[in-house]
N, C-alpha and C positions, 0 to 999 in steps of 0.2 A: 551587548548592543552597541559598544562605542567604535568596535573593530568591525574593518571593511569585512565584507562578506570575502572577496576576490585575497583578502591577506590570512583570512582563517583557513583558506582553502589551500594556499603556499605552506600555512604549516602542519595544516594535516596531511599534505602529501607528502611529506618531510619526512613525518610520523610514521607512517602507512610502510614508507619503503628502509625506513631505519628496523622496522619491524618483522621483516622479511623471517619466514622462520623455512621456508622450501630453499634449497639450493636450485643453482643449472644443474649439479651430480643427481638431483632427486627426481626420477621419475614421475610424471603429472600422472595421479592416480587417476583411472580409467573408470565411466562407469556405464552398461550396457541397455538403452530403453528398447522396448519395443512399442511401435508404431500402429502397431497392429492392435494392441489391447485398448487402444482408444478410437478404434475406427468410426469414423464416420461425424466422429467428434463426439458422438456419446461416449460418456463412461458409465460402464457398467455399473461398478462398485469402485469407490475411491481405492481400492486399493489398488486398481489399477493406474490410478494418474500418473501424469512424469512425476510429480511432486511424491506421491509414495513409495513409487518405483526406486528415485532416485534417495528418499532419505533411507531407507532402506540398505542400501549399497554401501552408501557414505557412513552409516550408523556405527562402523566398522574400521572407518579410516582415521587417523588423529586428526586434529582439526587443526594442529601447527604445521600439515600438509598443506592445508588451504590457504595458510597465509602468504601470498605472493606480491611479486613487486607490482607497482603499479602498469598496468596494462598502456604498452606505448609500443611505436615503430609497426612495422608491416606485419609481421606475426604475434602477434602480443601472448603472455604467456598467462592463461588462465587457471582458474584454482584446483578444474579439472578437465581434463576432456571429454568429448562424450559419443560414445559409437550406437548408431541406429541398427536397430537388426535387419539386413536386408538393403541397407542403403550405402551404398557409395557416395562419402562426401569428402571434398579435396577441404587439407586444411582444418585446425581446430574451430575456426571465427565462427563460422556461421551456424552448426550446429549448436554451439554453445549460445550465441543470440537466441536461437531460435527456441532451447529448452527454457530459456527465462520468459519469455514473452507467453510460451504457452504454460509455462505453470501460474505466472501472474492472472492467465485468463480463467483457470482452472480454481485460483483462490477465490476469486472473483465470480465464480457459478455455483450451482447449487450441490455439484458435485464434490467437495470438501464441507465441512462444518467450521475450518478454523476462524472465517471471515462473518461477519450479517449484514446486512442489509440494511444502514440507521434507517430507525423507527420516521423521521423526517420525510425521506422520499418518497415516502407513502403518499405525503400532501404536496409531494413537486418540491420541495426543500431537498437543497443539497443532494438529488438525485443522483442514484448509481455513485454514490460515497459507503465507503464501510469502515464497521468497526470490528475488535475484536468481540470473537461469541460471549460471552458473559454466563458464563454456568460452569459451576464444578466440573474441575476434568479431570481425565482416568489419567494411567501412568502413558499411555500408547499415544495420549492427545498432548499431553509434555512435551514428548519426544517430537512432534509435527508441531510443536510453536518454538521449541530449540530450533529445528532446522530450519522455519520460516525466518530466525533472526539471523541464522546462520548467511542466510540468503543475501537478508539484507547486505551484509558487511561483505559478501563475495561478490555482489554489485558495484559496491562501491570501490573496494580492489579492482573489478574491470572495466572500470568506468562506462558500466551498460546500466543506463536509465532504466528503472522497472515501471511498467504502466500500470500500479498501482495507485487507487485514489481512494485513500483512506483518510477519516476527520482530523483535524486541527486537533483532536482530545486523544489522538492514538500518539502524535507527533508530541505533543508534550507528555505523555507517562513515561515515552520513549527516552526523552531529554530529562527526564525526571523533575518537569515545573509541573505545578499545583493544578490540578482543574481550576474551573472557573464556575461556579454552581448555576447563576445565571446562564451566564453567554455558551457557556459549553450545553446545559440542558437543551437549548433554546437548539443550539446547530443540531442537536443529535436526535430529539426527541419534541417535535415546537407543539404535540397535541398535551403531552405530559404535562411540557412546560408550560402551558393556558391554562392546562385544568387546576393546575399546584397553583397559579397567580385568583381564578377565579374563588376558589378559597381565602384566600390571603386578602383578596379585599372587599371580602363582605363586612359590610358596614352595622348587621344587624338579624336578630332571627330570624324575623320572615324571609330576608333575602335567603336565608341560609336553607329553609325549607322549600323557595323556590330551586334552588338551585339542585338540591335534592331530588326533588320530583321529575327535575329536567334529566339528571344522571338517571332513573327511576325508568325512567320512559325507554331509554336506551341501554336496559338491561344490565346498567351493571352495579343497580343497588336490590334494597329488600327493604320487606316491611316492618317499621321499630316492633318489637313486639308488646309495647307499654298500646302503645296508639295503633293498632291493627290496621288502621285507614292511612297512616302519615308513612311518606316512605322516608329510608333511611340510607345514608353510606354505612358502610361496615372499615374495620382498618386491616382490609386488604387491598390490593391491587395487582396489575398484573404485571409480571418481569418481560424485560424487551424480547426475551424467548416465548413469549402468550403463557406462562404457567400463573396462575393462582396463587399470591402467598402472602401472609397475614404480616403486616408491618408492625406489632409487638405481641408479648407473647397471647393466648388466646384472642387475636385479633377480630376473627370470626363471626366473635360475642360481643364485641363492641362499638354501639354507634358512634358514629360521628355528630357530635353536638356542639351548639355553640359556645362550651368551656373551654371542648378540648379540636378545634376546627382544626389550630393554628399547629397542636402537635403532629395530627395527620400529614397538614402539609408539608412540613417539613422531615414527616417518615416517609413520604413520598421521593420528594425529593434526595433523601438521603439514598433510597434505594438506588433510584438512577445513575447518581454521586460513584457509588462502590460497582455496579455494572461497566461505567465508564474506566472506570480503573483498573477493571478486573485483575487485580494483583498477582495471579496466580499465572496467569497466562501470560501477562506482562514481565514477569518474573523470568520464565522461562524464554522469552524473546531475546531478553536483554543477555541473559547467560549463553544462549547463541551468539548474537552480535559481538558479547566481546570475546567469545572463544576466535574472531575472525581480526576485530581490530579494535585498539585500547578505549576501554569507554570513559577514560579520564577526557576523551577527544567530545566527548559529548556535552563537556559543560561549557564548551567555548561555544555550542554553536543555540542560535533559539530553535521554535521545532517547526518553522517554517524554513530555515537555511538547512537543517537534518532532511525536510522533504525536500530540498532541491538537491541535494548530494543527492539520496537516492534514489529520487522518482524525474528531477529532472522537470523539466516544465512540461505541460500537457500538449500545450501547442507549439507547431515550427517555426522557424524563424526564418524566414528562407534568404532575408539579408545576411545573415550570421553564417547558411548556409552556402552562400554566393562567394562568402569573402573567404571559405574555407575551400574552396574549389579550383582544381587542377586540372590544365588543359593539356591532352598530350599528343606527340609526334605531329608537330605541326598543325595543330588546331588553336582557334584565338575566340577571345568572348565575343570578338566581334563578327566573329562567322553568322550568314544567316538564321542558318539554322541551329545557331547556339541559342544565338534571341527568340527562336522562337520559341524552345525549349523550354526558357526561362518564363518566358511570358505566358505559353501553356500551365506550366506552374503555380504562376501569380493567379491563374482563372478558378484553382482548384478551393476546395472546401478545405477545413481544416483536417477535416477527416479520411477525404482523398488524398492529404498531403500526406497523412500520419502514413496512408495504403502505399503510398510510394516510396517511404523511407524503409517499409515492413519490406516490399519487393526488390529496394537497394542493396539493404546494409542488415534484414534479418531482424529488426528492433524497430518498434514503435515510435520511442522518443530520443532524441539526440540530446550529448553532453552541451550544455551553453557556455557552459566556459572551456578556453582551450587552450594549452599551453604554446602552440604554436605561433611562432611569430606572424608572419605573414604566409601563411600556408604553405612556406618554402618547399622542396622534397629536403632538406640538410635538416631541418627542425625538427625538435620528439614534436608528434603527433598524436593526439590521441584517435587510434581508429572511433566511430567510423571515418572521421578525417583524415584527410583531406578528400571530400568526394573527387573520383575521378573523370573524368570523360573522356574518352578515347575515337578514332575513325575504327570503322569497322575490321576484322581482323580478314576479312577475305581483298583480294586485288577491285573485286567486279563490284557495283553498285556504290 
């Protein structure tokens, strides 16, 4: 925390390109989507998505292919190429944008299970935020949270922001800091995290038997079986995937009473705790990521500068974007209809804005930091910068 963000980024790109493990001699391994198996934008079966399609493919290529130098200058060199079946497209850039943007939307729908839904946006908290799924995974679900990390780290080699919005708690297991058992339940889970505090501070039985009756009413207690009439918790609860599971061992069988309240709450919360962290698939993330780039890089950054390496800020910046901006064959900022351009822009939503960068440059979000000096054409660059603008390519109009 004591080092500038802007100087940890100087040495991670240091790192990044000292790490080079593809040559110019090495052919950029190719790999084949078709367009067609997601027509319409439905996916049938995930095995159809880019994201399957493609780890698939790759599942087969070393992954010290993938490690490329940092992405700069007019053709930048990415970790693959990638040919459309059926599609003529000039150039690696834009295809390769365009496979990140739609597998990130594809993680982010109901058509993969690697991502969920935090249990929060249910109540307008943190909306359209995810986590990872939290349930035992097979060997084929490994394999698709390697490649997801794989992803990450081939992001961050090509300097293309992923429009990924996942919790504060995915960002630190990533970085490997501690959860937070409050502040973290509270973002990811805030009905869990009420019901776990409404325990924790009952003051006395009767409260305790209110409160029972109150959970009772809303189906998810039963009746003690001492007192037929008196309802009861049991030490179950349910995991952020809706399953049923007893928080010690014959749980089932056991009410919750006022001895053992304060154990429940805290088996509650634990479960949450190990969901959040899901080790196993967290696991597998990280062993992608650093199959791409060294994860000793990881301890320099906290897990909010890790989300702007790879996610990039959500919103545009359109000063950042103005001052990265190149006028050519005799066009000036101060042309008419430069201004108007711009001030068309300034009218837009954030989300129109995001639409116009997608219809630019192929990507969602743009890099906010840039090596470039003053957007010169003689300075490394990182595409998409320096945005261009151009008169038209015909004589007439």
């Amino acid at each position: 925390g004591l080092i500038f963000y802007d100087t940890k980024v100087t040495v991670m790109n240091r790192v990044l390109n000292a790490t080079v493990q593809r040559t110019a001699d090495h052919a950029a391994p190719e790999i084949t989507l078709d367009p067609l198996e997601i027509v319409g934008g439905e996916i049938r079966s995930s095995e159809n998505s880019y994201f399957c399609q493609a780890a698939r493919q790759l599942a087969c290529v070393p992954s010290s292919q993938l490690c490329v130098k940092l992405a700069s200058g007019g053709d930048p060199t990415y970790a693959f190429n990638i040919r459309f079946t059926g599609e003529e497209v000039h150039g690696t850039s834009g295809s390769f944008r365009h496979f990140l943007w739609q597998v990130c939307k594809e993680l982010q729908s109901s058509s993969l299970s690697l991502l969920l839904l935090c249990p929060s946006s249910a109540v307008n908290k943190n909306k359209g935020k995810y986590i990872l799924t939290p349930s035992p995974i097979t060997y084929a679900e490994e394999q698709l949270f390697h490649f997801f990390g794989q992803l990450l780290g081939i992001a961050i080699r090509a300097d293309v922001p992923l429009p990924l919005d996942l919790l504060p708690s995915f960002w630190k297991a990533l970085v490997g800091e501690p959860l937070d058992p409050d502040v973290d339940l509270q973002e990811a889970d805030i009905l869990t995290y009420n019901y776990v505090k409404k325990f924790e501070n009952i003051n006395d039985e009767t409260e305790l038997e209110a409160l029972c009756a109150e959970i009772a009413s809303q189906h998810l207690a039963t009746e003690s079986p001492d007192c037929p009439n008196k309802p009861c918790c049991k030490f179950t609860y349910l995991t952020m995937t809706g399953e049923e599971v007893e928080l010690c061992p014959r749980g089932r069988h056991i009410p919750v009473a006022w001895e053992n309240k304060d154990v429940y709450a805290t088996a509650i919360r634990s479960l949450r705790m190990r969901e959040l962290q899901t080790p196993e698939c967290m696991t597998a993330v990280r062993a992608g990521l650093g199959s791409i780039i060294p994860l000793q890089l990881l301890t320099t950054l906290t897990p909010l500068e890790m989300e702007l390496r790879t996610c990039g800020l959500p919103y545009i910046n359109l000063e950042f974007l103005k001052a990265h901006t190149m006028y050519q064959v005799g066009l000036m900022e101060t042309d008419q209809h430069i201004e108007f351009f711009w001030s068309a822009l300034e009218m837009f939503t954030q989300e129109e804005l995001c639409k116009f960068i997608k219809f630019a440059c192929n990507q969602e979000r743009i890099p906010f930091t840039c090596p470039c000096k003053d957007g010169g054409p003689d300075t490394a660059h990182v595409p998409p910068y320096p945005m261009k603008i151009a008169p038209p390519d015909g004589a007439a109009g």
